[in-house]
C-alpha positions as a LaTeX table, in Angstrom:
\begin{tabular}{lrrr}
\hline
Residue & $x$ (\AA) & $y$ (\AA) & $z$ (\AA) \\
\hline
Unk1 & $-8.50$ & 4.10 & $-22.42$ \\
Unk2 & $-7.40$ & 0.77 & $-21.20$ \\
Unk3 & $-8.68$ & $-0.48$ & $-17.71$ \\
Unk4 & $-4.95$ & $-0.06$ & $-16.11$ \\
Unk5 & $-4.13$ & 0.75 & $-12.53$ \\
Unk6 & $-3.85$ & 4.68 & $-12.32$ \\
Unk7 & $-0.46$ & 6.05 & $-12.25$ \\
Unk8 & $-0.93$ & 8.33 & $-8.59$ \\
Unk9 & 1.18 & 11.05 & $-10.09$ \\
Unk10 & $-0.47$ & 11.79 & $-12.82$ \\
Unk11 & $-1.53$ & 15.09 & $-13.20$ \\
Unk12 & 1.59 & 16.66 & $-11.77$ \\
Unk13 & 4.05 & 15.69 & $-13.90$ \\
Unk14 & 5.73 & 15.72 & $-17.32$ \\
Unk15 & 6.81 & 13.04 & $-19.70$ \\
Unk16 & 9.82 & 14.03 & $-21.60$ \\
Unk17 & 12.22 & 12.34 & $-24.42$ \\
Unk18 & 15.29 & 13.27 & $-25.65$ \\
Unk19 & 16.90 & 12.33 & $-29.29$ \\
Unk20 & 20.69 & 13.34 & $-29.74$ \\
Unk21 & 21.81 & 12.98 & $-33.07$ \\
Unk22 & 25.66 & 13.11 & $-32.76$ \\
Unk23 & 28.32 & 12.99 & $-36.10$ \\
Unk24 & 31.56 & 10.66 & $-35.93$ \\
Unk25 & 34.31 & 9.91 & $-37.97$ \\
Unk26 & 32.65 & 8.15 & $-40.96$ \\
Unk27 & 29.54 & 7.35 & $-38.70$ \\
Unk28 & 26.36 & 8.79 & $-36.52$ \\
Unk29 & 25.21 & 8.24 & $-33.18$ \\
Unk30 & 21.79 & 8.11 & $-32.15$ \\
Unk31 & 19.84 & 8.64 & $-28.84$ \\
Unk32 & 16.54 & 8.18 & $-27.84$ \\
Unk33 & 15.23 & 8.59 & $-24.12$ \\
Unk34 & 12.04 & 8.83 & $-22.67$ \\
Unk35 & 9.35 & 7.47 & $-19.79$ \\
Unk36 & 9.61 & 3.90 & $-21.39$ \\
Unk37 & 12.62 & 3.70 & $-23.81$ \\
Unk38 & 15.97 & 3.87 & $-24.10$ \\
Unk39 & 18.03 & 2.94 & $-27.83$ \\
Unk40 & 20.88 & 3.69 & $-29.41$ \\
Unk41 & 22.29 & 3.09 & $-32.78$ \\
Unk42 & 25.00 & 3.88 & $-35.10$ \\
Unk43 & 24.72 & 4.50 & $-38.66$ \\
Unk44 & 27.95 & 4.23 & $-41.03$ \\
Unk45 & 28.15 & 5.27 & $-44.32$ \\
Unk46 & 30.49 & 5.61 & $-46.90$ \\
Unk47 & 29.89 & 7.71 & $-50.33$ \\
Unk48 & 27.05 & 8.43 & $-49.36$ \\
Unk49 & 25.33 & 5.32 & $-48.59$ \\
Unk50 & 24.58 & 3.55 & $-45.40$ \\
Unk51 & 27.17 & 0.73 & $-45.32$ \\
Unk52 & 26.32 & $-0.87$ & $-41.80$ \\
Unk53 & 23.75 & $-0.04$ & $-38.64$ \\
Unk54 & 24.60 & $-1.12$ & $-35.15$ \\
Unk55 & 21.72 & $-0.85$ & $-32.94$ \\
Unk56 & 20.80 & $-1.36$ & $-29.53$ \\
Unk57 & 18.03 & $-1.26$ & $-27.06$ \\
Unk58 & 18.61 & 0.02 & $-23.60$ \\
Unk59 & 15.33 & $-0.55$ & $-22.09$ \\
Unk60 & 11.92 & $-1.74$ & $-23.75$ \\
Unk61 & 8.39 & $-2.75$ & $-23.17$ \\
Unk62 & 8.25 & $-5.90$ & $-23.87$ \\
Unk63 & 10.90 & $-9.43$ & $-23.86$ \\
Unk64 & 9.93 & $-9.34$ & $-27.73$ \\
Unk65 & 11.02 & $-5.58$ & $-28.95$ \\
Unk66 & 15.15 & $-7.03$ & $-29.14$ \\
Unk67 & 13.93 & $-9.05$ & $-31.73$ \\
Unk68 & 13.50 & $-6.27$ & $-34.00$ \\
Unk69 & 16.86 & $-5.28$ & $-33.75$ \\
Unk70 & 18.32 & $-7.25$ & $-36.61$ \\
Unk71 & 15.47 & $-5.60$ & $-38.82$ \\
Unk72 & 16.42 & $-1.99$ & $-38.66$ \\
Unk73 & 19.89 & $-3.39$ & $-40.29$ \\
Unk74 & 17.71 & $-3.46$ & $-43.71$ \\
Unk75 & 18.65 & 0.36 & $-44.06$ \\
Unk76 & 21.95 & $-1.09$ & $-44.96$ \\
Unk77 & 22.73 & 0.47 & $-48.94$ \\
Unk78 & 20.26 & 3.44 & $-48.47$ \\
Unk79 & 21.33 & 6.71 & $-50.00$ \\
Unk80 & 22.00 & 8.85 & $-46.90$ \\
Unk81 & 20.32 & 11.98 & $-48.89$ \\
Unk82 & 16.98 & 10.10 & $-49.46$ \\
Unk83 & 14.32 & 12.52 & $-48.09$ \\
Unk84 & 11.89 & 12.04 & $-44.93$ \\
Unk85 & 9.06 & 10.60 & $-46.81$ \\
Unk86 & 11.12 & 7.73 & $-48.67$ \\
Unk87 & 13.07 & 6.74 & $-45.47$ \\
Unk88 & 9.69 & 6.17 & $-43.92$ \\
Unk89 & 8.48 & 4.40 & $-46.69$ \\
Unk90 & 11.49 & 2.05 & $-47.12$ \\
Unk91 & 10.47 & 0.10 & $-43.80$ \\
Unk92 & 6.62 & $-1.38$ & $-42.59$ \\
Unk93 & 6.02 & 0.04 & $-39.36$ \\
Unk94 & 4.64 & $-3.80$ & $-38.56$ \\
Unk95 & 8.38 & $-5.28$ & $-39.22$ \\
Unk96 & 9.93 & $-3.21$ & $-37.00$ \\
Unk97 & 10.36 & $-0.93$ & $-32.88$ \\
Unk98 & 8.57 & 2.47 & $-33.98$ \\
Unk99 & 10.76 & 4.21 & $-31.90$ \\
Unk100 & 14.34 & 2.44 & $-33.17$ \\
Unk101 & 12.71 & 2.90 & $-36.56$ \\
Unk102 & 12.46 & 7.19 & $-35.97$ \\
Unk103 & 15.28 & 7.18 & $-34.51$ \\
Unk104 & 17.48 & 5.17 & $-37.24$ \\
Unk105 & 15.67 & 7.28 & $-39.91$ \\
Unk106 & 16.89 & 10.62 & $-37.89$ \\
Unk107 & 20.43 & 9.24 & $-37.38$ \\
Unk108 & 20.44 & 8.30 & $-41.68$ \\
Unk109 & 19.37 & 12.17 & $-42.21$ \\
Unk110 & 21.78 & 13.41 & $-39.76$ \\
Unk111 & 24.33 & 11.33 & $-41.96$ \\
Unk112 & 23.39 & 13.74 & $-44.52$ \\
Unk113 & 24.44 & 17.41 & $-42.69$ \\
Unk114 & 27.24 & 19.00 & $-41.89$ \\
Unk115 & 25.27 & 19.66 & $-37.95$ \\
Unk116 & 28.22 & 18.31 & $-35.54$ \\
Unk117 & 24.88 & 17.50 & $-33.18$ \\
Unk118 & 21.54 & 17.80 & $-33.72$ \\
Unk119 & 19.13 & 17.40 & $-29.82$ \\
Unk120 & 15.36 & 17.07 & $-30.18$ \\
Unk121 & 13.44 & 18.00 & $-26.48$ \\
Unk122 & 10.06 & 16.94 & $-26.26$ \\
Unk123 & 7.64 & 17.99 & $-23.10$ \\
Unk124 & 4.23 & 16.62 & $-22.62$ \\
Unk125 & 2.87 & 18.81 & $-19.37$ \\
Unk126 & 0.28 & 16.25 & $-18.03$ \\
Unk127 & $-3.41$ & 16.55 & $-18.94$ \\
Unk128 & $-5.98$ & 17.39 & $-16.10$ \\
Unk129 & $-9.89$ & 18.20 & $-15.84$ \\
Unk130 & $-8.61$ & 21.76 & $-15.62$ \\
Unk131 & $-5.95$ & 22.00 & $-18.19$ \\
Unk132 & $-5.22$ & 20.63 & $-21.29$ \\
Unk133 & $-1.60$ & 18.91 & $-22.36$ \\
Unk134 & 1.21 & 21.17 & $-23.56$ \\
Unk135 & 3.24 & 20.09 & $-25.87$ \\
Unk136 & 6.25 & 21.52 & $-26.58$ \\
Unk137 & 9.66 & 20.36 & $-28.90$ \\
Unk138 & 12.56 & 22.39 & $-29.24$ \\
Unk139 & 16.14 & 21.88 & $-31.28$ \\
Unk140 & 19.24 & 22.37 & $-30.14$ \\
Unk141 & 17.65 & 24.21 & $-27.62$ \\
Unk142 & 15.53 & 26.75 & $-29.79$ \\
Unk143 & 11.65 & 25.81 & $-29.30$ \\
Unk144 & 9.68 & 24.73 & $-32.65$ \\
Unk145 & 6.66 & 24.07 & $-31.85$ \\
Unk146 & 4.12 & 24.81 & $-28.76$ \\
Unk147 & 0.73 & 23.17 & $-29.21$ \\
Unk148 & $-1.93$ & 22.33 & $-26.56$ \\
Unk149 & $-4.16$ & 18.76 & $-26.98$ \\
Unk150 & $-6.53$ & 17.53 & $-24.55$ \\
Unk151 & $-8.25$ & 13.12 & $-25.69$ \\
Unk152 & $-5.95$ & 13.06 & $-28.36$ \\
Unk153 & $-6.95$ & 16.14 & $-30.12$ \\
Unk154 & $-5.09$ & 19.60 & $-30.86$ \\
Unk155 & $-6.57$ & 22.32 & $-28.88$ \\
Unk156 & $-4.14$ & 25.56 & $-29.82$ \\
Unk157 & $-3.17$ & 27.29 & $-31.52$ \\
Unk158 & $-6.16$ & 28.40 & $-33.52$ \\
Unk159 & $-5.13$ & 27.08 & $-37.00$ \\
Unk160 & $-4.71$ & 23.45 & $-35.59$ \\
Unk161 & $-7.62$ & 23.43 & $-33.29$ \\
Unk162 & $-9.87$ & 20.10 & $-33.83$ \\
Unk163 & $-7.12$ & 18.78 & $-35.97$ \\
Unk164 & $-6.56$ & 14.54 & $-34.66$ \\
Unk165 & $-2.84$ & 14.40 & $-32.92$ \\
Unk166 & $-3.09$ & 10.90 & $-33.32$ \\
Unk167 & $-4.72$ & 8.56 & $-35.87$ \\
Unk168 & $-5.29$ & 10.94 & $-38.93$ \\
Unk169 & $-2.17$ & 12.99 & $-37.96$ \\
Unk170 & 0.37 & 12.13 & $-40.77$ \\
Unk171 & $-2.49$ & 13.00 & $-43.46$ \\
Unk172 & $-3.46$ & 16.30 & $-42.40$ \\
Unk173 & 0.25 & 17.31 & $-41.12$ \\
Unk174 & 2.22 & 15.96 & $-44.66$ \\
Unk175 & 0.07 & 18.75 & $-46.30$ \\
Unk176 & 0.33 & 21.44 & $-43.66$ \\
Unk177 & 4.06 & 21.28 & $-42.79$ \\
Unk178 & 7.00 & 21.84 & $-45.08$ \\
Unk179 & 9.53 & 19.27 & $-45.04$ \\
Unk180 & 11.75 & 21.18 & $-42.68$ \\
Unk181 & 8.69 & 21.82 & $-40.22$ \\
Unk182 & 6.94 & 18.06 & $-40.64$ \\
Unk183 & 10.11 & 16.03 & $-38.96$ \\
Unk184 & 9.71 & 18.54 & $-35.93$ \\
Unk185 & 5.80 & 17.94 & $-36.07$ \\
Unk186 & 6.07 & 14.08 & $-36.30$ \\
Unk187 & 8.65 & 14.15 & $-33.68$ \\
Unk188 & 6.32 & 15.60 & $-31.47$ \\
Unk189 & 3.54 & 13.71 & $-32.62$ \\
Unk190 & 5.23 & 10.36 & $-31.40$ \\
Unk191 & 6.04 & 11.98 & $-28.27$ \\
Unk192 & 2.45 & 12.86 & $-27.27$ \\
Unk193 & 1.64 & 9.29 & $-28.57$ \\
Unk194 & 4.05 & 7.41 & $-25.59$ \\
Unk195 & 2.82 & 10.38 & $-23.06$ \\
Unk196 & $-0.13$ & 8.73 & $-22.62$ \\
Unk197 & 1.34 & 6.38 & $-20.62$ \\
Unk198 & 2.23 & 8.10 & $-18.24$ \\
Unk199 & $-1.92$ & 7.73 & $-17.00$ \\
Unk200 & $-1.45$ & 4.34 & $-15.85$ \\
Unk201 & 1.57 & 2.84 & $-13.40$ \\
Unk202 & 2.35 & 0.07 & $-16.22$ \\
Unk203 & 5.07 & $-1.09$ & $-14.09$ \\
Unk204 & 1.84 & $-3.02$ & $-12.25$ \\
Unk205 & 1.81 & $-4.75$ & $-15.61$ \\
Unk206 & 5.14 & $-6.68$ & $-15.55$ \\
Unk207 & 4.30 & $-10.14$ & $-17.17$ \\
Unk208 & 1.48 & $-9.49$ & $-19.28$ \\
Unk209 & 1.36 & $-10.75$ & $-22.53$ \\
Unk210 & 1.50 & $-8.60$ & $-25.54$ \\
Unk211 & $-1.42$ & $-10.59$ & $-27.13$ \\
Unk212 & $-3.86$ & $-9.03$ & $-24.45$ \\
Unk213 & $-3.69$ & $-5.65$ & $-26.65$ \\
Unk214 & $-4.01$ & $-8.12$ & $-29.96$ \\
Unk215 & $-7.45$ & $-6.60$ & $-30.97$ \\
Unk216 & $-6.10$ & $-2.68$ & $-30.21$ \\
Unk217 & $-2.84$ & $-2.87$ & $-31.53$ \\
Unk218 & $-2.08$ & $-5.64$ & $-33.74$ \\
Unk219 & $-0.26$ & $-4.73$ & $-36.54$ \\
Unk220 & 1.13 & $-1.44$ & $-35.00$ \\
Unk221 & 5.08 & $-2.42$ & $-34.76$ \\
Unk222 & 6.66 & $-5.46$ & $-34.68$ \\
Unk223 & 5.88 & $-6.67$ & $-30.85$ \\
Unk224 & 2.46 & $-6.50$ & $-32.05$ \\
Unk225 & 2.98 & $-8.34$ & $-34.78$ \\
Unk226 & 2.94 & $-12.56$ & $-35.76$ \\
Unk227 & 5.05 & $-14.37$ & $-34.80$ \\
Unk228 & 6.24 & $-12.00$ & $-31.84$ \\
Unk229 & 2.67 & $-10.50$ & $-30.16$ \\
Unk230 & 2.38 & $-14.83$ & $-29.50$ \\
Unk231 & 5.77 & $-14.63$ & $-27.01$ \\
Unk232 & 6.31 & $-11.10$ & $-25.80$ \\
Unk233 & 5.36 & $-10.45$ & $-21.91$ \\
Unk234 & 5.92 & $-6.99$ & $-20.92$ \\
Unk235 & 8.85 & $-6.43$ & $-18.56$ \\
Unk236 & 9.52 & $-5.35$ & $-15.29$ \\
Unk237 & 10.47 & $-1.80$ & $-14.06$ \\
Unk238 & 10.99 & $-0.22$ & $-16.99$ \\
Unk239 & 8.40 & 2.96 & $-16.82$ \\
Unk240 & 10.93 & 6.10 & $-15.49$ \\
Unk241 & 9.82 & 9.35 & $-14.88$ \\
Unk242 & 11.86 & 12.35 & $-15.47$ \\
Unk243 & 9.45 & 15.24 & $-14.51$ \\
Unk244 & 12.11 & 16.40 & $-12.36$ \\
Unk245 & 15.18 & 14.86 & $-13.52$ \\
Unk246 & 16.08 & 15.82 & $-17.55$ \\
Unk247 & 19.44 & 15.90 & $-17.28$ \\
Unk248 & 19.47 & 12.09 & $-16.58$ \\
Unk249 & 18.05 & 11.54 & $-20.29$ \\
Unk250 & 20.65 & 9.58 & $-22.16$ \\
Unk251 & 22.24 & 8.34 & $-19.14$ \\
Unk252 & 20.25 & 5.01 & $-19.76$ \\
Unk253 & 20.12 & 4.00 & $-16.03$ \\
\hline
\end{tabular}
């Protein structure tokens, strides 16, 4: 783990994020809220094919993640029906915002259904020396998974036990899960990823430069990425924490 300051109220709390997936008239809208993001974006299609993507980012970790923005737009002319695994394919995770990249890839599916709206729920209970995390993701209100992790590893149920939830994850889960199971897994996946952060008060951090996590992360999304890891400083007062407060997911305060 990084040497960060220690957030105090960790242990007691929950990190949560919310994706709403919601169809328009020749168009989606996508949501994604959590402890330290907020993005939206709308996909529009036409025959079947994404004809334009209008994306935005609400609140971000660094001054450099806007700039990835523009480079979500290369979705534009994608078959709406493509499946999970050649969406994710179609973009390097090092040209683009991981989390505006999920999100666009959900919104393209969506595109896809006849689902009027489509919410993804994600809790991550906070680890402590006498319990382990639970993770939990539910859609449209219906719970799909309930695991338990504790250092980045899956601790229940039984058939997952020892299994990595983070580097190694995608391998093990894209034989595991059927396609209609694996979204729900990866969603949750990323989710216990960013709930890590919720162990330090990164707020504290406000001006650091992204090139001080060059050796950890480089290479990992675009911030952390030439030419932008050599500009991007991350910002100020943009860790929230909605242990308490759910409903205010998607408000983008």
């Amino acid at each position: 783990m990084p040497d960060y300051p220690l957030n105090p109220a960790y242990g007691t709390g929950v990190y949560r994020r919310r994706i709403r997936l919601k169809q328009g008239e020749g168009y989606v809208h996508g949501a994604l809220e959590d402890t330290n993001h907020g993005f939206e974006v709308r996909v529009f299609h036409e025959a079947g094919v994404v004809t334009a993507i209008e994306p935005q980012a609400h609140r971000v970790p660094y001054t450099s993640c806007p700039g990835a923005l523009e480079r979500i737009k290369a979705f534009v002319g994608v078959d709406i029906h493509s499946s999970l695994k050649e969406l994710n394919r179609y973009q390097p995770p090092s040209s683009n915002c991981t989390h505006l990249l999920d999100l666009t890839v959900m919104t393209i599916r969506q595109a896809a259904t006849d689902e009027a709206v489509r919410q993804w729920d994600i809790a991550i209970t906070d680890q402590t020396d006498e319990a382990d995390s639970i993770a939990t993701v539910t859609c449209n209100g219906e719970e799909v998974f309930r695991w338990q992790a504790r250092d980045l590893q899956l601790t229940a149920p039984d058939d997952l036990a020892g299994k990595p939830f983070y580097l190694g994850f995608g391998k093990w889960a894209s034989k595991h899960f059927p396609e209609e199971k694996l979204e729900a897994a990866f969603i949750l996946q990323k989710g216990y990823f960013v709930s890590i952060a919720r162990r330090f008060d990164m707020n504290k951090l406000a001006g650091e430069p992204a090139l001080a996590q060059k050796d950890g992360m480089y290479g990992a999304c675009y911030t952390y990425t030439s030419p932008a890891i050599e500009h991007g400083v991350r910002t100020e007062n943009t860790m929230l924490d909605f242990t308490d407060c759910e409903e205010q997911l998607l408000q983008f305060r």
